[in-house]
ZADO-1210 file (C-alpha; in nm, 4 decimals, padded with zeros to 6 digits):
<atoms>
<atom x="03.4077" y="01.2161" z="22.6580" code="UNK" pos="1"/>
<atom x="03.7281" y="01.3537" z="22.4989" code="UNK" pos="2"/>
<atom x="03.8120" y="01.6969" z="22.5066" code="UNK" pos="3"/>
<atom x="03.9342" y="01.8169" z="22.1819" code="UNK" pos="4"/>
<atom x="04.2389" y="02.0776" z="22.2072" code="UNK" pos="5"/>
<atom x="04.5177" y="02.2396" z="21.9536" code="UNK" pos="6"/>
<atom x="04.8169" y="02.0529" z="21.8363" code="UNK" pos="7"/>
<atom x="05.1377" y="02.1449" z="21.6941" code="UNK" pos="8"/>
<atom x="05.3212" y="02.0261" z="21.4055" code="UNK" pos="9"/>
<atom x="05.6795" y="02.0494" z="21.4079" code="UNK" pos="10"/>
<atom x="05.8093" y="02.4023" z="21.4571" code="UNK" pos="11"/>
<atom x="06.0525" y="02.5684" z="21.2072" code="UNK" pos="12"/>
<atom x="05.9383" y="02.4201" z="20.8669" code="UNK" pos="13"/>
<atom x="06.1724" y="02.6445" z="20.6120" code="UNK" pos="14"/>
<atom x="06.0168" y="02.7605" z="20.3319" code="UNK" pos="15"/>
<atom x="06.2440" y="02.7115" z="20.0325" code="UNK" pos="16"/>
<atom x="06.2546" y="03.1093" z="19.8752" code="UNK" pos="17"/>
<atom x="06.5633" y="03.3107" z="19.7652" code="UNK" pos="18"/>
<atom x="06.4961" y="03.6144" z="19.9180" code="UNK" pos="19"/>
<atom x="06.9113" y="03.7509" z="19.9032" code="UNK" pos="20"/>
<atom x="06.9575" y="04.0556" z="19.7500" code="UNK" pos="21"/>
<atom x="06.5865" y="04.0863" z="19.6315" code="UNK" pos="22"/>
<atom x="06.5457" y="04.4081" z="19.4571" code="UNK" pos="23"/>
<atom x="06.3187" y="04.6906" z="19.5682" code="UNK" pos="24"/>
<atom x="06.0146" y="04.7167" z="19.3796" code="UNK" pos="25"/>
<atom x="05.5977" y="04.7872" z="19.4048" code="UNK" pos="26"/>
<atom x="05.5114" y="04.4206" z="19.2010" code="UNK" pos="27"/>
<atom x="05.8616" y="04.2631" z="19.1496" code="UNK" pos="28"/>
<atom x="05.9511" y="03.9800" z="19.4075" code="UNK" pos="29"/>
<atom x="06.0488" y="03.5979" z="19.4662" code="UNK" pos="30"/>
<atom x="05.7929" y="03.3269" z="19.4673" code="UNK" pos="31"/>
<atom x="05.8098" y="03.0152" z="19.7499" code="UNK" pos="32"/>
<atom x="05.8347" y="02.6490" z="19.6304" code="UNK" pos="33"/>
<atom x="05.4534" y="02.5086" z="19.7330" code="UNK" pos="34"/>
<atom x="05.3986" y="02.3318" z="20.0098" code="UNK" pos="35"/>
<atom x="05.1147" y="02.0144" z="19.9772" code="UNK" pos="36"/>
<atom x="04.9000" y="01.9742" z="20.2677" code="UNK" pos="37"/>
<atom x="04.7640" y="01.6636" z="20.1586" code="UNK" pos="38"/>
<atom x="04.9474" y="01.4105" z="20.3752" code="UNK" pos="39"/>
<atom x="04.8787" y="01.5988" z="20.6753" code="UNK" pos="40"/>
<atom x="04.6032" y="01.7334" z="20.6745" code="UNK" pos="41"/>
<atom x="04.6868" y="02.0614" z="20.8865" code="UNK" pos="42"/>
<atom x="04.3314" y="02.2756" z="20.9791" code="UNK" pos="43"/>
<atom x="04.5713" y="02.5658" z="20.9742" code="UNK" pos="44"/>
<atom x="04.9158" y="02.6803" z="20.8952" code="UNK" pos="45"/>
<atom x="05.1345" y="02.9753" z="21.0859" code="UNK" pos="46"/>
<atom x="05.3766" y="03.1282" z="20.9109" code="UNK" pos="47"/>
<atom x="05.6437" y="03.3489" z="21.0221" code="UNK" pos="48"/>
<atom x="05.9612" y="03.5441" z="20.8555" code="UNK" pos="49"/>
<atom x="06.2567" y="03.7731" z="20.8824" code="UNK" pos="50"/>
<atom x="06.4225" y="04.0023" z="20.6905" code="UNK" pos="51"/>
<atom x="06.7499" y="04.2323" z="20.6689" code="UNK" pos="52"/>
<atom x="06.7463" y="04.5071" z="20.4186" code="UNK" pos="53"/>
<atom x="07.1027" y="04.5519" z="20.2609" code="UNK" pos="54"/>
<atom x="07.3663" y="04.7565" z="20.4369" code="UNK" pos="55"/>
<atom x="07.3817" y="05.0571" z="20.2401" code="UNK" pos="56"/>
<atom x="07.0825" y="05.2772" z="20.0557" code="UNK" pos="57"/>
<atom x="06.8063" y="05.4106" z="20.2720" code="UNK" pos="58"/>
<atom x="06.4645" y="05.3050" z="20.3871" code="UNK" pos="59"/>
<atom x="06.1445" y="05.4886" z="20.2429" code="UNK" pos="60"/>
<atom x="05.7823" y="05.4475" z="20.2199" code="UNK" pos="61"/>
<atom x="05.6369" y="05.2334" z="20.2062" code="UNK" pos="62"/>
<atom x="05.9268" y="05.0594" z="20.4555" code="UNK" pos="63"/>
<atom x="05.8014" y="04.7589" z="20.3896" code="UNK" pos="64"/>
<atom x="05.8139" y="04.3605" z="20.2755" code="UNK" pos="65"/>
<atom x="05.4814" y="04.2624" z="20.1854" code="UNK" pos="66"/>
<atom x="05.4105" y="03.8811" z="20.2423" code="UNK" pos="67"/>
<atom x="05.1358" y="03.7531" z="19.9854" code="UNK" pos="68"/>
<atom x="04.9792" y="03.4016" z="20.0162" code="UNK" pos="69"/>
<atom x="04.8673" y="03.1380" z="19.7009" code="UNK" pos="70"/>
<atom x="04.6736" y="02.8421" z="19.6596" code="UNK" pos="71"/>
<atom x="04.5388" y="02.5919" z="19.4282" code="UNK" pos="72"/>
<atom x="04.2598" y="02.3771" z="19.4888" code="UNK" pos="73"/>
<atom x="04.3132" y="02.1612" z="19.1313" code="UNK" pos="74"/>
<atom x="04.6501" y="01.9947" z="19.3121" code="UNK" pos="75"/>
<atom x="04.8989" y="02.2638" z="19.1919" code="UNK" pos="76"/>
<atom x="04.8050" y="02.2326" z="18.8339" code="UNK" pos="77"/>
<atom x="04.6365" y="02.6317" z="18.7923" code="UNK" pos="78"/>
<atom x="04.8167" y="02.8972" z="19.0443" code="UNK" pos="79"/>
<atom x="04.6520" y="03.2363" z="19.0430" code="UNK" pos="80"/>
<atom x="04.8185" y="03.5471" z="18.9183" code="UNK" pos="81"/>
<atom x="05.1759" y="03.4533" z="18.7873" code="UNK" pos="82"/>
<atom x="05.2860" y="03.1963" z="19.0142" code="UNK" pos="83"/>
<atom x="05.4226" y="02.8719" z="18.9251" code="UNK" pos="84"/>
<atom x="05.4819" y="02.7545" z="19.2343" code="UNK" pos="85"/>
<atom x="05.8412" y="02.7115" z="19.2261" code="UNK" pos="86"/>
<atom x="06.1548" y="02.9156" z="19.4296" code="UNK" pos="87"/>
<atom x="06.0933" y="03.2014" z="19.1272" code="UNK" pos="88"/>
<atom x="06.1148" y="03.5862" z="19.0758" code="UNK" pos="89"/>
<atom x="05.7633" y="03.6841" z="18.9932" code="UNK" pos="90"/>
<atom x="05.6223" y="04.0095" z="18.9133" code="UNK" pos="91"/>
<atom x="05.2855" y="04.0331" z="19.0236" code="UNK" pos="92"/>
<atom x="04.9950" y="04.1272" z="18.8036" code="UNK" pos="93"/>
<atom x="04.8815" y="04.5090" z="18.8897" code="UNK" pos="94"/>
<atom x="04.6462" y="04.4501" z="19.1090" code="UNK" pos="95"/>
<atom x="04.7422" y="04.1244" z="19.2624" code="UNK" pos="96"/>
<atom x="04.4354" y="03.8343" z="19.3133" code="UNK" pos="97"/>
<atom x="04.6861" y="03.7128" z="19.5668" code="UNK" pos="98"/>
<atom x="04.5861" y="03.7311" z="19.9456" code="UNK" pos="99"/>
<atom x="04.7982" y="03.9866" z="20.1634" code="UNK" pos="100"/>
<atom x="04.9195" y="03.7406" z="20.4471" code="UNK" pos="101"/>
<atom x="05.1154" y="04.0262" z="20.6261" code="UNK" pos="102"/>
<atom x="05.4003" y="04.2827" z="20.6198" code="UNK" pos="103"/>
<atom x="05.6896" y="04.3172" z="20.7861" code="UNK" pos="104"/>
<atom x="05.8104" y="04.6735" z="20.7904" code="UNK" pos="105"/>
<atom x="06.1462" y="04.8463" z="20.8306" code="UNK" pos="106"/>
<atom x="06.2608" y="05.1742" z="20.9887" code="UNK" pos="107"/>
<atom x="06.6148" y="05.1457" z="20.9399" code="UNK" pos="108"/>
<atom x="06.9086" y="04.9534" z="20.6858" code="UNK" pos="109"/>
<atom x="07.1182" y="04.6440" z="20.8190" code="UNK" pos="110"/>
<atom x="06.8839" y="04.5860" z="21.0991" code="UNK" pos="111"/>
<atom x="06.6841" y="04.2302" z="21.0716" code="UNK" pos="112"/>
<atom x="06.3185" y="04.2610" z="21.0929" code="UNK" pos="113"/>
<atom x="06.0211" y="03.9315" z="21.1887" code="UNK" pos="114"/>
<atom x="05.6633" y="03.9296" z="21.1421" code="UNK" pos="115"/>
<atom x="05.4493" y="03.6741" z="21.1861" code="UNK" pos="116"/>
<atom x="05.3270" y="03.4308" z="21.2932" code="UNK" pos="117"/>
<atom x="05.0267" y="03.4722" z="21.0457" code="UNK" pos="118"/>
<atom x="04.7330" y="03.2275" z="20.9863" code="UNK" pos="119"/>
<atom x="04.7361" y="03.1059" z="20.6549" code="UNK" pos="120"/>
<atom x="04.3858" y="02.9178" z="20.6822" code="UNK" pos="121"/>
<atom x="04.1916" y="03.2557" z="20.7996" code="UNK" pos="122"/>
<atom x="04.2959" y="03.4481" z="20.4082" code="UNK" pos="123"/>
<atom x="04.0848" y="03.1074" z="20.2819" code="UNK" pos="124"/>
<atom x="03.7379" y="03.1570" z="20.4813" code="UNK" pos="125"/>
<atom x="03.8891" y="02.9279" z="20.7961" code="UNK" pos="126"/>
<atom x="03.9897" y="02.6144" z="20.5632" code="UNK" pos="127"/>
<atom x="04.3427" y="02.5436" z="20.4282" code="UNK" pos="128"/>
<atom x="04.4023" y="02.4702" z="20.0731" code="UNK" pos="129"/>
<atom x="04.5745" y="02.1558" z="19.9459" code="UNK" pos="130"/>
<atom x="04.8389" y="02.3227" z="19.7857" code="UNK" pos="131"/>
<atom x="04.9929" y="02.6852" z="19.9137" code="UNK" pos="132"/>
<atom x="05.3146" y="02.9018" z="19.9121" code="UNK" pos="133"/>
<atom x="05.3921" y="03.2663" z="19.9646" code="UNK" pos="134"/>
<atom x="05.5472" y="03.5729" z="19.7785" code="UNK" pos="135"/>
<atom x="05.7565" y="03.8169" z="19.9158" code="UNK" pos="136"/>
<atom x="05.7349" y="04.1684" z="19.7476" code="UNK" pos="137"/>
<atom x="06.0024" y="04.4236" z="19.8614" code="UNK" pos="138"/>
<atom x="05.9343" y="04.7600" z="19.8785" code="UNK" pos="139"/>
<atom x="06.1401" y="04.8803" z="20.1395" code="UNK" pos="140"/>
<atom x="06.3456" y="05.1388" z="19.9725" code="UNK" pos="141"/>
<atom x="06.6858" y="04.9624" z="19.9314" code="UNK" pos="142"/>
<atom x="06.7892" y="04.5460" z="19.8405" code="UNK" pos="143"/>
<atom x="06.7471" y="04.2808" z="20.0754" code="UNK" pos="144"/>
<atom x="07.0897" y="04.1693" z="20.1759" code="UNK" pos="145"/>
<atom x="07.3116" y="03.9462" z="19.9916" code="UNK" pos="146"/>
<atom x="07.3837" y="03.7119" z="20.3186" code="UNK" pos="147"/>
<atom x="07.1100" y="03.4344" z="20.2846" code="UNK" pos="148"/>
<atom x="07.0733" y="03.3713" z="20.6790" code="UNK" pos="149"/>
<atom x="06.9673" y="03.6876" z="20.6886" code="UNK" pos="150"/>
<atom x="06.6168" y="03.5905" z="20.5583" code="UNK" pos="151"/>
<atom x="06.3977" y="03.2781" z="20.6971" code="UNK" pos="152"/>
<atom x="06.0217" y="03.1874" z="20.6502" code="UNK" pos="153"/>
<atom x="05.8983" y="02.8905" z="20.8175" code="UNK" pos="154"/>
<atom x="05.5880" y="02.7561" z="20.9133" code="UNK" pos="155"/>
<atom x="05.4146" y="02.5484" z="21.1952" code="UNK" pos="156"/>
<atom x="05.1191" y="02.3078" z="21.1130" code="UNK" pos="157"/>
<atom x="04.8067" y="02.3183" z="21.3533" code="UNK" pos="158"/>
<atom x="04.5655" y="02.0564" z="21.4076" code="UNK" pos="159"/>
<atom x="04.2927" y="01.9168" z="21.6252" code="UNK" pos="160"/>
<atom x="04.3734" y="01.6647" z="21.9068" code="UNK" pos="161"/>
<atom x="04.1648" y="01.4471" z="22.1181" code="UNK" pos="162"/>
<atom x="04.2651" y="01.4641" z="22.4885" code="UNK" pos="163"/>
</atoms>
């Protein structure tokens, strides 16, 4: 009998978002391109990300990026809130019906800050959706910085083996 363990998908995936020089703001942010998970089928996605805040401002409350999640289940056609699933600025309906994935906060300027990794299938009741992306909202106090290394999100895909 086979015992049935976790696999990995290839570490590193890079989620295609803008983030340089993202403005501070409560609703205003940049939108991910969608990622399909209909080839491979992933049971569950990690996702992971870093940020710099600018070199020059300050840092105040709520010191933080806020990562939001989205879905479709109609194969990308209907997005909720005002996502089109494209590399896009957004500005999110007030409140949101997008799913808090995470935050990554910030205590000081020109210092880059991770979070992560953070399980996309648990925000959808333990199943992944066909079609997903994330928003990044933030509302650190000061810009992101203009140097586009400076910000990454990438994501590993996790599925079932038989051993």
């Amino acid at each position: 009998m086979a015992d049935i363990k976790t696999g990995y998908g290839s570490s590193g995936q890079v989620l295609t978002i803008t983030l340089t020089s993202l403005a501070d703001s409560s609703t205003a942010g940049r939108e991910s391109t969608s990622v399909s998970n209909t080839t491979d089928k992933f049971l569950d996605v990690l996702i992971q990300g870093k940020l710099k805040p600018q070199n020059s401002g300050s840092i105040s409350a709520p010191s933080a990026a806020f990562v939001y999640a989205y879905a479709s289940a109609d194969g990308g056609s209907d997005w909720p809130d005002t996502v089109t699933g494209t590399d896009a600025a957004i500005t999110l309906n007030n409140p949101t019906q997008l799913k808090l994935l995470g935050a990554i906060y910030a205590a000081a300027i020109n210092t880059q800050y991770k979070g992560g990794p953070w399980s996309l299938a648990a925000l959808y009741g333990g199943r992944m959706p066909e079609k997903w992306g994330i928003v990044v909202v933030n509302d650190m106090g000061t810009a992101l910085s203009a140097t586009a290394g400076d910000h990454v999100f990438e994501w590993q895909g996790i599925y079932a083996t038989a051993t």
